[in-house]
N, C-alpha and C positions, 0 to 999 in steps of 0.2 A: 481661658483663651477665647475671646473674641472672636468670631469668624464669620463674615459675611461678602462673600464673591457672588452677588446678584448679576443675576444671564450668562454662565461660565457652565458647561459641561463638559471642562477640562480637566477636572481634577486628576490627577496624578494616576496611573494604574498603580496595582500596587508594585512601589519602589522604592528604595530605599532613599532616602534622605540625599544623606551623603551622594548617592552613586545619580541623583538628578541630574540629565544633561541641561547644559544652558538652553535657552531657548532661543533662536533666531526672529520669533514673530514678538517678542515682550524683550524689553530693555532692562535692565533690573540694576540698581545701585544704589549707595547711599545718597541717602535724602538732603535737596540742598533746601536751604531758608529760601527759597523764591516760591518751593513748593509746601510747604510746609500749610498755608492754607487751604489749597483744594487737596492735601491727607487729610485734614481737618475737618472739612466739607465733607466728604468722602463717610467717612469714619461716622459723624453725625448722621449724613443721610442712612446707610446703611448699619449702624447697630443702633437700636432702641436704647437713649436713655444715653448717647456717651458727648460728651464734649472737650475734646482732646487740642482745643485749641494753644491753651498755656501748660498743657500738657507736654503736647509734642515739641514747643517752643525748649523748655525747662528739661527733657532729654537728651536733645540735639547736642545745645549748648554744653553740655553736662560729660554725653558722649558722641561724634558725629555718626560713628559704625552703631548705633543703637535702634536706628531707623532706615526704612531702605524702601527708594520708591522703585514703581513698576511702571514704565512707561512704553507706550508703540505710538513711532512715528513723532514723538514729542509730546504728547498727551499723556497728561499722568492717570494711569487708569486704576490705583489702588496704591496700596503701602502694606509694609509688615513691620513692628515694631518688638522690639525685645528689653527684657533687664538682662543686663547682663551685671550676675552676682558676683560679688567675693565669697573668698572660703568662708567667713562668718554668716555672709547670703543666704547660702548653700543649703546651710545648718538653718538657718531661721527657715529655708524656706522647707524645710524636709521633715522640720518642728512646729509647722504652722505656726511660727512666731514673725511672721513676717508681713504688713498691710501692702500687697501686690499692686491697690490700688494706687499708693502714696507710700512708695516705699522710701524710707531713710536713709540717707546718703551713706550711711557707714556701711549699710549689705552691700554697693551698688562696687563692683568694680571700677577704677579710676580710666581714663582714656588710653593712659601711659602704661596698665595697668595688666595684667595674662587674666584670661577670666576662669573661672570654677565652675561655674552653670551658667546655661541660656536659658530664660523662660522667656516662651514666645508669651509674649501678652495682646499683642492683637494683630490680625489680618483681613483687611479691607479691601473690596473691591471690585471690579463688574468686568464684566468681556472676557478677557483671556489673559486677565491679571495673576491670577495662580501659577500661570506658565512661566513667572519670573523668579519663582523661586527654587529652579535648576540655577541661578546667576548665584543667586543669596546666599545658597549651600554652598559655592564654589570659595566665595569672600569668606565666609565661617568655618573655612580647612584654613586660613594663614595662620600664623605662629601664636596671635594671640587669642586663640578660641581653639588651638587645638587639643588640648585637655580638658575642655567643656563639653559634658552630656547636656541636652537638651531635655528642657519639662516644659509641661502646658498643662492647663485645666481644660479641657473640653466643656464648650456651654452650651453646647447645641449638638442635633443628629448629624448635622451638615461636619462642624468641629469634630467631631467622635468618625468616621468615617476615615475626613482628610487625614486625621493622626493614625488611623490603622493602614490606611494606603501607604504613611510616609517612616512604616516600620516603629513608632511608639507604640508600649503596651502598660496597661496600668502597672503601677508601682506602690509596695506597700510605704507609707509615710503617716505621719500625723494631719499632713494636709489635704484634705478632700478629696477625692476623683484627681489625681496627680499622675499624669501619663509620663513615661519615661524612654528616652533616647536613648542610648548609648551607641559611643561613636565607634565604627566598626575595629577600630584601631587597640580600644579600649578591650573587647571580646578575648578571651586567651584560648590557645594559642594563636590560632591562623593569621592574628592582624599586628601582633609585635612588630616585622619585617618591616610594614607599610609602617607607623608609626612614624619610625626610625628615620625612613626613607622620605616621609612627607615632610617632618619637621626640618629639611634641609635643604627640598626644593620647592617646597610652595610655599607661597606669599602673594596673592594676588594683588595686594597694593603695590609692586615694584613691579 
């Protein structure tokens, strides 16, 4: 995971993922094609080395919930972008059989599609861009991401930090430094109820 929120001393205290309130000062939603070059920019100026412009073009199109920008006041001030896997993803991705860079469309969950894993693959962005992803976790409870645990690779002190504030802990896999989420619903017993209870009234696309 990518992670570069330059001039932000907002990071999250530590809290849980899931239980992030939205933020009132950051806008946060999925990413439309009018923005998709300053993610792009963004992305560029702040991680070494990446150029995500047919990139992000070739995800969007692919899936629209795949990328999600962070805006205040109308300004886009960052992005976070995910794969989201299928069951065979899951597996490639848990058997280092998977190029995260340029992944295959057969791992990648369809639009139409309930997803098996989220791996965050990058998060971009300056000010108080981090604070938009109270919004992002909210979108990532509807029905089709609610059986999805969360992975990221940490690539940085800054990445390694954000994922312990936001309740990831390493996980044993064939794939590298593989930090793992599990969705508090997922945990037995205490979160069956909730489960149950969320798969019937949250949907924040409706």
């Amino acid at each position: 995971m990518q992670i570069a929120t330059r001039g932000s001393g907002d990071y999250p205290a530590r809290h849980e993922l899931d239980w992030l309130p939205p933020s009132s000062a950051v806008d946060a939603g999925p990413a439309r094609l009018d923005e998709l070059d300053q993610l792009a920019a963004i992305a560029k100026r702040e991680i070494p080395g990446v150029n995500a412009s047919a990139g992000l073009a070739q995800c969007l199109s692919a899936d629209p919930e795949s990328i999600f920008s962070f805006r205040r006041a109308g300004k886009v001030l960052g992005g976070i972008a995910f794969l989201h896997l299928n069951d065979s993803g899951h597996d490639a991705l848990l058997l280092d059989a998977i190029d995260l860079k340029h992944p295959e469309s057969r791992y990648l969950a369809r639009a139409d599609e309930s997803v098996a894993a989220i791996y965050v693959w990058a998060l971009a962005g300056y000010g108080r861009a981090v604070l938009g992803l109270g919004s992002v976790a909210a979108h990532l409870r509807s029905s089709r991401f609610m059986d999805a645990d969360y992975y990221a690779q940490p690539s940085s002190k800054d990445g390694r930090e954000l994922l312990i504030a936001l309740g990831f802990r390493p996980t044993q896999s064939f794939q590298p430094d593989l930090w793992w989420y599990q969705r508090p619903w997922h945990r037995q017993p205490a979160f069956g109820a909730f489960k149950l209870a969320t798969e019937r009234t949250i949907d924040v696309r409706h």
